[in-house]
VEXDREN-2710 file (C-alpha; in Angstrom, 1 decimal):
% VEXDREN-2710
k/r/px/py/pz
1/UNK/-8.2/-35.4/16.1
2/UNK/-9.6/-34.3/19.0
3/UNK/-7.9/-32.7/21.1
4/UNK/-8.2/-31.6/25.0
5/UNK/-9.5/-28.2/25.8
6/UNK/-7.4/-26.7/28.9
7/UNK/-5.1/-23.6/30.1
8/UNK/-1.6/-25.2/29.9
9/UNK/0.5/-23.7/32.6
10/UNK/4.1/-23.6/32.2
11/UNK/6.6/-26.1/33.8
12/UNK/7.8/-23.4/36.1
13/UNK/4.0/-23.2/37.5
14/UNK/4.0/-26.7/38.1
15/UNK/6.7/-27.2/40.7
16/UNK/7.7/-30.7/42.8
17/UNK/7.9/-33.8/41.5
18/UNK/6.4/-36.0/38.3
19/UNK/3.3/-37.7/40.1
20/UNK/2.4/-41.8/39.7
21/UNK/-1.7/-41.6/40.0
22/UNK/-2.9/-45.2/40.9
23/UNK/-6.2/-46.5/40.6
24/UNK/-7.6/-49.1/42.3
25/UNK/-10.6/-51.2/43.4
26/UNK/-11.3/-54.6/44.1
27/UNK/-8.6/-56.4/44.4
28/UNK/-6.5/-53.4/44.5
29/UNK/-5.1/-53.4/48.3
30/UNK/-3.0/-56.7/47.7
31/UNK/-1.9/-55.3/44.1
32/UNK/-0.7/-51.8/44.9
33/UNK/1.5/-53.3/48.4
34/UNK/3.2/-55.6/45.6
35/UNK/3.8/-52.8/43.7
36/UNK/4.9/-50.9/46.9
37/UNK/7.2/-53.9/48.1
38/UNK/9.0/-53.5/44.6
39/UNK/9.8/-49.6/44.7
40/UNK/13.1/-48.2/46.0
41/UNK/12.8/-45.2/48.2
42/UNK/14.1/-42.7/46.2
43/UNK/12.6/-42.8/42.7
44/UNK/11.5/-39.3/43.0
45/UNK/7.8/-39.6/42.0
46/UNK/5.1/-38.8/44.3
47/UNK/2.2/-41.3/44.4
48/UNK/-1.0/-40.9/44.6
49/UNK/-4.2/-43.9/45.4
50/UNK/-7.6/-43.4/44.3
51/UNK/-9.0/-46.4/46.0
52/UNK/-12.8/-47.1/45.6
53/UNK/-14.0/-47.0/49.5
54/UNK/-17.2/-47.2/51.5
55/UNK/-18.0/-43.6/51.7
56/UNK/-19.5/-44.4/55.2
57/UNK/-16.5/-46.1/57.4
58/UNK/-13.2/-44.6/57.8
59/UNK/-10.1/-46.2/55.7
60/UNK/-7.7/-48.1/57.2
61/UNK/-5.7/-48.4/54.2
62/UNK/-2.9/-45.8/55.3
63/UNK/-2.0/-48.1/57.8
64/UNK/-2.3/-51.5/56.3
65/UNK/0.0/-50.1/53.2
66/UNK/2.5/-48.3/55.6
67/UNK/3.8/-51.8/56.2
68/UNK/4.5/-52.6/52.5
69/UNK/6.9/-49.4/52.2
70/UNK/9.3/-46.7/54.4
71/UNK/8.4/-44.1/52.3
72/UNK/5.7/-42.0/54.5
73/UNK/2.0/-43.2/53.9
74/UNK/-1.0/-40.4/54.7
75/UNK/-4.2/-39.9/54.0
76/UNK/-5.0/-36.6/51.8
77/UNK/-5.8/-33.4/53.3
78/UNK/-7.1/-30.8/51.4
79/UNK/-4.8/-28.2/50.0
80/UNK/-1.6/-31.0/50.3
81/UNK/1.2/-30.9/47.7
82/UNK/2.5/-33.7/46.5
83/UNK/6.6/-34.6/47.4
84/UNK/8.9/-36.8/45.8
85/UNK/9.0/-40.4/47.6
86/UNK/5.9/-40.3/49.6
87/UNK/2.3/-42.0/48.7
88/UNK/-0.7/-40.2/49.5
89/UNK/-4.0/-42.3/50.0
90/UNK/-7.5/-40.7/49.2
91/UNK/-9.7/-40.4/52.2
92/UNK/-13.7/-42.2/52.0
93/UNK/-16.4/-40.1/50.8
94/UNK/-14.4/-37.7/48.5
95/UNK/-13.7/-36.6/45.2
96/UNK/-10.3/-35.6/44.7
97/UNK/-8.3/-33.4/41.9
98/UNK/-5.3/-31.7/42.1
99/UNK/-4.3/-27.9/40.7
100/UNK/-0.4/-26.7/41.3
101/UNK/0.8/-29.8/42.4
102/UNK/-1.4/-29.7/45.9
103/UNK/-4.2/-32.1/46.1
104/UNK/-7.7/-30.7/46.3
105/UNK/-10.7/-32.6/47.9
106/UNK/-14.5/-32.4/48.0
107/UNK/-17.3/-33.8/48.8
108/UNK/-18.5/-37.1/46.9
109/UNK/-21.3/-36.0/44.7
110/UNK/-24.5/-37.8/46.3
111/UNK/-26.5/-38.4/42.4
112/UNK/-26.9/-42.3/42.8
113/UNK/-24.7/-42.8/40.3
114/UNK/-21.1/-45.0/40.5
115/UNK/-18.7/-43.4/41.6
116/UNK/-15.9/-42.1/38.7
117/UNK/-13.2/-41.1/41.5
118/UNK/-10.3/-42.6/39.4
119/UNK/-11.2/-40.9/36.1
120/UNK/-11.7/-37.4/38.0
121/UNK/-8.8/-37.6/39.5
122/UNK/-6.6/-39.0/36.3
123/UNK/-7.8/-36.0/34.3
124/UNK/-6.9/-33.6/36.6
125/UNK/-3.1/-34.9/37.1
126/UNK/-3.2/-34.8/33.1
127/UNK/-4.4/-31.2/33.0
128/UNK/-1.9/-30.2/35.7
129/UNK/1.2/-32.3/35.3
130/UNK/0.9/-33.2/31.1
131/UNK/4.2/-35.3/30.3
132/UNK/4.9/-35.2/33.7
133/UNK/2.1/-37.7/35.0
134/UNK/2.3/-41.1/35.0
135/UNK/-1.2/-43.9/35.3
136/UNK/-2.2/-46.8/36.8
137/UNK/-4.9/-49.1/37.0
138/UNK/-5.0/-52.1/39.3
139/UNK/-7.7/-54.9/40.0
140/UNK/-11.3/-53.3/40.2
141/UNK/-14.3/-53.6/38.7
142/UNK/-16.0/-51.7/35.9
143/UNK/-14.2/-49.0/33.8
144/UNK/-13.4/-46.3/36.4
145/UNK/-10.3/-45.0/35.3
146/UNK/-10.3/-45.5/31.3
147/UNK/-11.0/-42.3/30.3
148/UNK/-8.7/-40.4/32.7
149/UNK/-5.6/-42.7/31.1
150/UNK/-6.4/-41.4/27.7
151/UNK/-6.2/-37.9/29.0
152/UNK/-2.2/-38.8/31.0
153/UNK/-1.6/-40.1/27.6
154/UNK/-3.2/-37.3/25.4
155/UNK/-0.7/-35.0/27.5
156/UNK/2.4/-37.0/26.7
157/UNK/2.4/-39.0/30.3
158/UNK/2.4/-42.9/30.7
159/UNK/0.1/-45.0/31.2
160/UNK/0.1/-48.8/32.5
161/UNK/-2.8/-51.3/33.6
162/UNK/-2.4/-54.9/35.8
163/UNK/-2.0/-57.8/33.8
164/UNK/-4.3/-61.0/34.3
165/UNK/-2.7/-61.2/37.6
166/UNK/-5.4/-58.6/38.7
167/UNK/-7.8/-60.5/41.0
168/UNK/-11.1/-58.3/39.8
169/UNK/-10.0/-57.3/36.0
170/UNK/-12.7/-55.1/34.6
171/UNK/-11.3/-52.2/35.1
172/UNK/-7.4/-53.2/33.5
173/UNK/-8.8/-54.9/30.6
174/UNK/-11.7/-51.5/30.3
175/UNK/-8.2/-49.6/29.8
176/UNK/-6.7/-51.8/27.1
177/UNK/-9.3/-52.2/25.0
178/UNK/-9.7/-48.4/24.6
179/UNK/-6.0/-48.8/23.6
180/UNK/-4.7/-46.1/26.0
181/UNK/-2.2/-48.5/27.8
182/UNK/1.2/-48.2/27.3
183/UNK/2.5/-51.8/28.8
184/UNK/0.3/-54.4/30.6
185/UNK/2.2/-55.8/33.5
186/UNK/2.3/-57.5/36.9
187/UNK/2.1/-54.9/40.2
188/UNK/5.8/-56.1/40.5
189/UNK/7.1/-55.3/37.1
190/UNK/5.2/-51.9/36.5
191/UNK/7.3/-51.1/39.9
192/UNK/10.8/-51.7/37.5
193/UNK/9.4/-50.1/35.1
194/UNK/8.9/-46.7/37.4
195/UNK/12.0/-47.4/39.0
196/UNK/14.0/-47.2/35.0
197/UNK/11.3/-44.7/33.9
198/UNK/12.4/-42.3/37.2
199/UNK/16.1/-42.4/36.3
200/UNK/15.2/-41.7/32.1
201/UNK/17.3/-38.5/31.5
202/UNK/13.6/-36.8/29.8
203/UNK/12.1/-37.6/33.0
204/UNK/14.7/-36.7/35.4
205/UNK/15.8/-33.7/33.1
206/UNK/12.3/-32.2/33.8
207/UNK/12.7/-32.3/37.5
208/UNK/15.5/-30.2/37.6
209/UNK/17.8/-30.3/35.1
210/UNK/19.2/-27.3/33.6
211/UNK/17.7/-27.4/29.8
212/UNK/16.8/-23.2/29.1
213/UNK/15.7/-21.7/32.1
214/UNK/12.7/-23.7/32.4
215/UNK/13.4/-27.0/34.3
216/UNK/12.4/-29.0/31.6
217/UNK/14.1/-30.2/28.3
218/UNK/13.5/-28.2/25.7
219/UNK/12.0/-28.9/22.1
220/UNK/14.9/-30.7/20.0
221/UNK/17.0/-31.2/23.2
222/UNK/17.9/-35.0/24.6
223/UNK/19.6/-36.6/27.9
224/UNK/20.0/-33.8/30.1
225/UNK/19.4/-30.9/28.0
226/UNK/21.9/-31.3/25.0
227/UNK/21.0/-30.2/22.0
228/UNK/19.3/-32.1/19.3
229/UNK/17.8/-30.2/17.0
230/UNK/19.5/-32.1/13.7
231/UNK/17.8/-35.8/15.7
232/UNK/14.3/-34.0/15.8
233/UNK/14.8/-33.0/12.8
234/UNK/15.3/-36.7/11.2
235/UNK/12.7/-37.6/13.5
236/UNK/10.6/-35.8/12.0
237/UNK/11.7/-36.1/8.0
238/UNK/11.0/-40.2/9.1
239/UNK/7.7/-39.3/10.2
240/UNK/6.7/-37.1/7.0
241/UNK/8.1/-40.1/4.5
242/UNK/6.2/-42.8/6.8
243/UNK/2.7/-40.7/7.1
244/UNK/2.6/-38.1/4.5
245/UNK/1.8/-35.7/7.0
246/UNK/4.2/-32.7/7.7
247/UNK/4.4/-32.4/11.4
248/UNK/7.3/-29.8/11.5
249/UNK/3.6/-27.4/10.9
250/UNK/2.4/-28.3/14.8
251/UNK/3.4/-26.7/17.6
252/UNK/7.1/-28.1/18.0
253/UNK/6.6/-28.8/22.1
254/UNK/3.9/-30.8/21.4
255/UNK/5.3/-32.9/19.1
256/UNK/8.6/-33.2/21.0
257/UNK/6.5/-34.0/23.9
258/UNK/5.4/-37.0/21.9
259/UNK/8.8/-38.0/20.4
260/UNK/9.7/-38.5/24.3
261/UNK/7.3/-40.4/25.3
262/UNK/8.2/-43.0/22.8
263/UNK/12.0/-42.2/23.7
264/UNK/11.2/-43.4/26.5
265/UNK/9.0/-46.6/26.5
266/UNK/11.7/-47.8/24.0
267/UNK/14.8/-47.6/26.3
268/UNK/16.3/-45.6/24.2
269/UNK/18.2/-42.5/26.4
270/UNK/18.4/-39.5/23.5
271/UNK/16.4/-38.3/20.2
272/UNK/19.4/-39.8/18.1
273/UNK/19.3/-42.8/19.2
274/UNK/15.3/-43.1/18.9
275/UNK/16.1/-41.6/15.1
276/UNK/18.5/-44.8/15.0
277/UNK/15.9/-46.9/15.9
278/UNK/12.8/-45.1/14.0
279/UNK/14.7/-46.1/10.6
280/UNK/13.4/-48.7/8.9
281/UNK/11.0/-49.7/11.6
282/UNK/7.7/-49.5/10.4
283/UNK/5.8/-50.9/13.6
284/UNK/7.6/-48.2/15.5
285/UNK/6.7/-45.1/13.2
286/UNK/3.2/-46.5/13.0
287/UNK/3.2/-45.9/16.7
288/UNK/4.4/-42.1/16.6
289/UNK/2.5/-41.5/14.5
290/UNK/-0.8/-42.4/16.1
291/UNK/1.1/-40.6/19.4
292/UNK/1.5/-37.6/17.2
293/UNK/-2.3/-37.4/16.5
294/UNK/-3.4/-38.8/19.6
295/UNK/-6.5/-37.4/20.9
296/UNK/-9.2/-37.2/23.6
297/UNK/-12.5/-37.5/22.5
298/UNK/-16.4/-37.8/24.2
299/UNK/-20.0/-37.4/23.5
300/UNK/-21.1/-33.7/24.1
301/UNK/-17.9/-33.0/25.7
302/UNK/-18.3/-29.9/27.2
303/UNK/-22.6/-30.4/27.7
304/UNK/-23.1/-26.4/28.3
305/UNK/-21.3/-25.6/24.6
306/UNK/-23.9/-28.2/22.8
307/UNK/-26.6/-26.7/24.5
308/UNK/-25.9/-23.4/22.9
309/UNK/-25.5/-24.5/19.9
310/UNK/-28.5/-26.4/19.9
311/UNK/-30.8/-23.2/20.5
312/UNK/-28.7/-20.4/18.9
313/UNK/-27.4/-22.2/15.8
314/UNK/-29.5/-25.4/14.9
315/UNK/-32.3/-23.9/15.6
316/UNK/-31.7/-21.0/13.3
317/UNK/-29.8/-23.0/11.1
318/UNK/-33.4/-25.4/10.8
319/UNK/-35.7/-22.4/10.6
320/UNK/-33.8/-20.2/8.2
321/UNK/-33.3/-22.7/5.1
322/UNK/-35.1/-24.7/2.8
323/UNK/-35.7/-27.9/2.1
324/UNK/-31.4/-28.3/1.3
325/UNK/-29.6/-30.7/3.6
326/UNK/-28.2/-29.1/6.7
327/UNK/-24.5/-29.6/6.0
328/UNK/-22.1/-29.7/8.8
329/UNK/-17.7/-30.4/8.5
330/UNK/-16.3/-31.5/11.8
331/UNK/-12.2/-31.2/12.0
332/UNK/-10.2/-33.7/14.0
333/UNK/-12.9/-36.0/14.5
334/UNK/-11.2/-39.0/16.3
335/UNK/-13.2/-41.8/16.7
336/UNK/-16.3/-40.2/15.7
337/UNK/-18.1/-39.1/19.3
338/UNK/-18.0/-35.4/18.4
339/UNK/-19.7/-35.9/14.8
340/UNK/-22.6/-38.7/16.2
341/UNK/-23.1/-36.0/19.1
342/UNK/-24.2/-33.3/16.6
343/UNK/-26.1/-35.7/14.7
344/UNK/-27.8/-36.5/17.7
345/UNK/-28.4/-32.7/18.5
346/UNK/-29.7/-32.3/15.0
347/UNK/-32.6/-34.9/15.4
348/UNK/-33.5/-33.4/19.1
349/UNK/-33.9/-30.0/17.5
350/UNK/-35.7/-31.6/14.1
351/UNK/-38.2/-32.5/16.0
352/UNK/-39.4/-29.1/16.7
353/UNK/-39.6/-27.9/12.8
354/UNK/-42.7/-28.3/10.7
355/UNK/-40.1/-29.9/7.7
356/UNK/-37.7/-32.1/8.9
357/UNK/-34.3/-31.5/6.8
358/UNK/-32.1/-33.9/5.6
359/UNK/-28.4/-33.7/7.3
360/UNK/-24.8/-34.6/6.2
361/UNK/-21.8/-34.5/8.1
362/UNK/-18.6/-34.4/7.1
363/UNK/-16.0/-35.7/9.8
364/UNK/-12.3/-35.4/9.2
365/UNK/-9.4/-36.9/10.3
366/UNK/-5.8/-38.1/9.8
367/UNK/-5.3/-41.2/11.7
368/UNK/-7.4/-43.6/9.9
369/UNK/-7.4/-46.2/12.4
370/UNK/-9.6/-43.5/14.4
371/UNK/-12.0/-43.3/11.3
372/UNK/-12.1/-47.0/11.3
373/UNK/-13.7/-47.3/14.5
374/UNK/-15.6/-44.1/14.0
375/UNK/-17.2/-45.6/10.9
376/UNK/-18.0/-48.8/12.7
377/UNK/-19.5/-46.8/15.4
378/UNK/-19.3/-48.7/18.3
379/UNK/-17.8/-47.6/21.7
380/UNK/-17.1/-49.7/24.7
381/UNK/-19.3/-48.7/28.1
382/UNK/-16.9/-46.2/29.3
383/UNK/-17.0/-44.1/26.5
384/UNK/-21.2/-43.7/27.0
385/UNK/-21.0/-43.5/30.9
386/UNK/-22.2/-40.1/30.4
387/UNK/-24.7/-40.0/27.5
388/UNK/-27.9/-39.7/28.9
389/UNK/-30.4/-42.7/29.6
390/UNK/-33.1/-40.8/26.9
391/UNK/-30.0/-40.5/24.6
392/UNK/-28.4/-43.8/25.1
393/UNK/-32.4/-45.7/24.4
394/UNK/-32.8/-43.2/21.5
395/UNK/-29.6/-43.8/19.2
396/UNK/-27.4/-46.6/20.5
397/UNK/-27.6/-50.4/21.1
398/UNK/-26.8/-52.6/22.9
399/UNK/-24.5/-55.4/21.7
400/UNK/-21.6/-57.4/23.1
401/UNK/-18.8/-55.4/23.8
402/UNK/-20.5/-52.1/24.1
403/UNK/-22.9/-49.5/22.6
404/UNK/-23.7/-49.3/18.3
405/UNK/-25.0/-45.8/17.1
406/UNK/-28.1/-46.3/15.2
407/UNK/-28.0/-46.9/12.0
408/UNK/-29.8/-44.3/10.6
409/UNK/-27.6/-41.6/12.7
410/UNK/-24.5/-43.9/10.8
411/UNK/-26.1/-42.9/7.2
412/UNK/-25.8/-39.2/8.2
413/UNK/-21.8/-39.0/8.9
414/UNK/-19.1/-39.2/6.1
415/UNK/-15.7/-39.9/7.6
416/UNK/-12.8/-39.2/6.0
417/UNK/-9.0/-38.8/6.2
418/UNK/-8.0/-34.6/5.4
419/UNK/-5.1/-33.0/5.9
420/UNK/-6.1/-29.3/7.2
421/UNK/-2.5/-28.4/6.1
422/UNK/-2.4/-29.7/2.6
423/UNK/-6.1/-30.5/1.5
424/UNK/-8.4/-28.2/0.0
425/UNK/-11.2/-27.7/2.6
426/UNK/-14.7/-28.5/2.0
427/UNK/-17.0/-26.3/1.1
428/UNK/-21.2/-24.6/1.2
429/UNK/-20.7/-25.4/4.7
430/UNK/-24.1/-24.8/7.8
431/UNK/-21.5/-25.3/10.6
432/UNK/-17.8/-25.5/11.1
433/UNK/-16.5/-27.6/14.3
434/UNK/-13.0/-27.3/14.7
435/UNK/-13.0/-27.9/18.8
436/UNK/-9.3/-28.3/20.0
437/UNK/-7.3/-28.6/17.0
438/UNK/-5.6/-25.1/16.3
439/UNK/-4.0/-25.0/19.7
440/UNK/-1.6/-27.8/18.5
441/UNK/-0.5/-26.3/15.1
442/UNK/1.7/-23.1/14.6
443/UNK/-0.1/-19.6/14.6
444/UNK/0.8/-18.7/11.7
445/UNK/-1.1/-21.8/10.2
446/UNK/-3.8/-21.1/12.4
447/UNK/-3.8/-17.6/11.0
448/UNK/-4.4/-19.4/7.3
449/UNK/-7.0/-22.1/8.4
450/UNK/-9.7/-19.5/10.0
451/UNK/-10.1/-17.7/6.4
452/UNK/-10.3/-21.3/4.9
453/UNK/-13.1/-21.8/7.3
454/UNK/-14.7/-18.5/6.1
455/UNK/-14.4/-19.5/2.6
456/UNK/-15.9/-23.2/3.4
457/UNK/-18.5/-21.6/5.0
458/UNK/-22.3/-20.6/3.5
459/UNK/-22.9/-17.0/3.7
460/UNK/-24.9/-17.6/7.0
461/UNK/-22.7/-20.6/7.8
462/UNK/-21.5/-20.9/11.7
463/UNK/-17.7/-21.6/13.1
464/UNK/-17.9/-23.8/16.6
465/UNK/-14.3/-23.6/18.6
466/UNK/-12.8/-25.0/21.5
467/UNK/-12.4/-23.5/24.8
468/UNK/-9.1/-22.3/24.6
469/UNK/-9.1/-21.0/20.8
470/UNK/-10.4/-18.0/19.3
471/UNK/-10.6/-15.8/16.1
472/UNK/-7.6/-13.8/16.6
473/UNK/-7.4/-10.8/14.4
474/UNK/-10.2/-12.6/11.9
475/UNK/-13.3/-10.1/13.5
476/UNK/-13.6/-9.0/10.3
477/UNK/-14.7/-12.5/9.0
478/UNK/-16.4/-13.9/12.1
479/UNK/-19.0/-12.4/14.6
480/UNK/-19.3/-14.0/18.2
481/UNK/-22.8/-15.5/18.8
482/UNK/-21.7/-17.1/21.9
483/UNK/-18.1/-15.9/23.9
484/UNK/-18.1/-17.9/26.2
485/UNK/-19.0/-20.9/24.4
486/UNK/-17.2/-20.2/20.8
487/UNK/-19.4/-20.0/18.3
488/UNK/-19.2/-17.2/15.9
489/UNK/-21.5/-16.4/12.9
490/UNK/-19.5/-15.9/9.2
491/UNK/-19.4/-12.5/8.5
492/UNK/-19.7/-11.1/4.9
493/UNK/-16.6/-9.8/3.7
494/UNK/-14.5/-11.3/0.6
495/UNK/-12.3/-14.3/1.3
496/UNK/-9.9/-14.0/-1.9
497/UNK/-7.3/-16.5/-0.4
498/UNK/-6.4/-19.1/2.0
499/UNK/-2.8/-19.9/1.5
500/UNK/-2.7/-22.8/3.6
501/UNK/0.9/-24.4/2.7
502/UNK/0.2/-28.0/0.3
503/UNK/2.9/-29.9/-1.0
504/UNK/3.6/-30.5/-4.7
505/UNK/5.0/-33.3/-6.6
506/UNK/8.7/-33.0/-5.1
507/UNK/7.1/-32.8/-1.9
508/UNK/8.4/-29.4/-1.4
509/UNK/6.0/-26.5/0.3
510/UNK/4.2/-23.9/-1.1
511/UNK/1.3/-21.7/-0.4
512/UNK/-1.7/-21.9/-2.8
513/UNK/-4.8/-19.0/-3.2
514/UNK/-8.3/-19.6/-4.8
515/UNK/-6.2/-19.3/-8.6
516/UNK/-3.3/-22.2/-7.4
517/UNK/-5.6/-24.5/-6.1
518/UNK/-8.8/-26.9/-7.2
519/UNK/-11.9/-25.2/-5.1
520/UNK/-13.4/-28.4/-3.5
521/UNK/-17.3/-28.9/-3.7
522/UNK/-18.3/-30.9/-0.9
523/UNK/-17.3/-34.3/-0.1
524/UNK/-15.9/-35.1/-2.9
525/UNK/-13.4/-32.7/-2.7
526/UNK/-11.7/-35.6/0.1
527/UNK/-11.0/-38.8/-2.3
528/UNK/-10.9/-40.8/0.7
529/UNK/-14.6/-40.0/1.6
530/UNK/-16.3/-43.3/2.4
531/UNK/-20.4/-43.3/3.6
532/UNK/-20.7/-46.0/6.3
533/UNK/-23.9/-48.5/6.2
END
């Protein structure tokens, strides 16, 4: 499950108004001035065009697309916020993002590579606005745009691409097949669709309506703030029968953040009345469910932390052992790009050693439609856009549809679903990855999961974090090697417990110690563990 490193700011540090972001290329001036044509004045969104452009010649499209609307139309300044009912247009030759609400330009970077404006842009409304951005793609070519939709719908916003009605369809159909489109529609229809979603009391309600001090609705509240807490809480005893999984041990915003979104695309105007509909409906829970665990995922996301651990921890890791396999457990590990990165690293840095070592890796998740296609190991062109050429020759191939790992990098990764709440975790562990995960589940379950990782771990065993998570109180247990970068060295001190909660026969909750629990040994301590070919 991964999960999207970032410093959430509260809703009352992100003022205005929830923001459409529309991407666009060829193709895309005749599509977004039907969807323009179809908008009412006064939804209350603010929209924003990324438009592909010729970085040399001034835009006329301000003007052309000021005829297809009344709402004002004006090219971006730097430093501009974003208002409710007005469309903003991204000027030639920039980048743009957005921090605060107010638009933030810069130069276009000059590498000779295409041009990603769409997907910069995306991930910044996502980062900025979470449940409160909304994405579009239009006619264009390529796959600009992709992986900045699976961030909007990571944070709990929507997302929506053109139907076949998109004169230049790469990029619309780039979108679907990474399955991080919400609905598929004509420019007309995804204007209704705005036009109901503005007036949905979640969406409305956090834009201004009084819900706990905040401006937004809070966890286990419906339509306007009314309490709901006994409809979350079905929603959530539905979700645990359906999936097994207890999700009442994540972070409840989160979660309720989730709920809504599906509220929402199903028309359905409170949590009891999406409880209603939830019973019974398998289809439906299938679908919160993989909302619940939804996750963004890339090779050597953050580039700077895997070059770190490249020199300070496979290295030593490679130098310091024998001739035993280099063993390495990677938590939440979506579609597999995170575990084939380190297998990756660990050839690159093999290369240097006198006796290559064998490796194994261990890659855990919960939604096993994710460790379907991370077992299959092939990823569509977006997903590699930046793996390096050397890389890309080195451990992929080409074949229709995308980018194969090797096989022999294949052979090296386990996948397998675990439960970090109710499995036992694995264990004579090198390295620990557990990038993004804690910072959606409960701190006191965090609190139990870092001296399960200390346990797991081999006495020189390393413990690789995400950007926005930390050891806590656990110094006694873990040593930084890298601050900045998270990765801290086990410590030796005894670990007699790690009462992370599991669930017994009755499927009631209770907290097991190294005597109340079978001490895993390796993989097949996951009975789910399946080696890919």
């Amino acid at each position: 499950m991964r999960k999207i490193a970032r410093t959430k700011s509260p809703a009352s540090a992100r003022p205005g108004c929830p923001i459409v972001g529309i991407g666009a290329s060829a193709g895309g001036l005749e599509a977004f001035t039907q969807l323009l044509k179809q908008l009412p004045l006064d939804t209350g969104f603010g929209f924003v065009l990324v438009q592909h452009l010729d970085p040399l010649h001034e835009s006329a499209l301000s003007q052309l697309l000021a005829r297809a609307t009344a709402m004002p139309v004006r090219e971006v300044t730097n430093n501009l916020r974003v208002q409710a009912n007005r469309v903003y247009i991204i000027p030639p030759n920039a980048s743009m993002g957005i921090a605060n609400g107010r638009l933030k330009l810069q130069p276009r970077a000059r590498n000779g590579l295409p041009a990603r404006s769409i997907d910069f842009f995306f991930e910044a409304l996502a980062k900025d606005q979470q449940e409160r951005s909304v994405g579009v793609i239009l006619s264009g070519k390529a796959s600009d745009g992709t992986v900045g939709l699976e961030a909007i719908k990571a944070e709990g916003g929507l997302t929506f691409a053109q139907d076949d009605s998109a004169s230049y369809d790469s990029m619309p159909r780039s979108a679907v097949a990474a399955g991080c489109v919400d609905a598929v529609l004509s420019p007309a229809h995804i204007a209704r669709e705005l036009t109901r979603i503005a007036k949905h009391p979640y969406v409305a309600g956090g834009n201004g309506v009084k819900s706990g001090g905040n401006g937004r609705v809070a966890p286990g509240s419906g339509a306007a703030g009314r309490p709901e807490p006994d409809a979350y809480r079905k929603i959530l005893l539905l979700l645990r029968n359906h999936s097994g999984v207890d999700f009442s041990f994540y972070k409840t915003t989160t979660i309720h953040r989730r709920i809504s979104r599906r509220a929402v695309l199903n028309h359905h105007a409170s949590l009891e009345h999406y409880a209603g509909f939830l019973r019974g409906n398998a289809r439906e829970l299938d679908a919160l469910y993989a909302d619940a665990l939804i996750s963004v995922t890339s090779f050597f996301r953050n580039a700077d932390a895997f070059a770190v651990l490249k020199t300070k921890v496979l290295a030593r890791l490679l130098a310091s052992r024998g001739d035993e396999p280099l063993r390495i457990w990677v938590l939440g590990c979506s579609t597999g790009q995170e575990a084939y990165s380190l297998a990756m690293l660990f050839a690159e840095a093999a290369e240097k050693t006198h006796h290559p070592r064998k490796l194994q890796v261990f890659a855990t998740d919960l939604n096993e439609a994710n460790l379907q296609k991370a077992r299959h190991g092939l990823y569509l062109k977006s997903a590699v856009e930046d793996v390096s050429p050397e890389r890309l020759r080195r451990f992929f191939v080409a074949e229709e549809g995308g980018y194969r790992i090797i096989k022999t990098l294949r052979e090296q990764v386990v996948f397998a679903r675990h439960n970090l709440i109710s499995d036992p975790p694995f264990s004579r562990m090198d390295l620990i990855t557990c990038r993004n995960v804690m910072i959606y589940i409960e701190p006191g379950l965090q609190k139990k999961a870092l001296p399960a990782f200390h346990y797991a771990l081999k006495p020189e065993g390393y413990l690789f974090l995400g950007a926005s998570e930390s050891v806590g109180g656990f110094t006694d247990l873990f040593a930084p090697v890298d601050k900045k970068q998270k990765i801290f060295a086990k410590r030796s001190a005894p670990t007699l417990t790690f009462p992370l909660p599991v669930r017994n026969e009755h499927g009631h909750h209770r907290a097991a110690g190294a005597a109340g629990r079978r001490r895993p040994s390796g993989v097949n301590s996951t009975r789910s563990a399946r080696r890919t070919a």
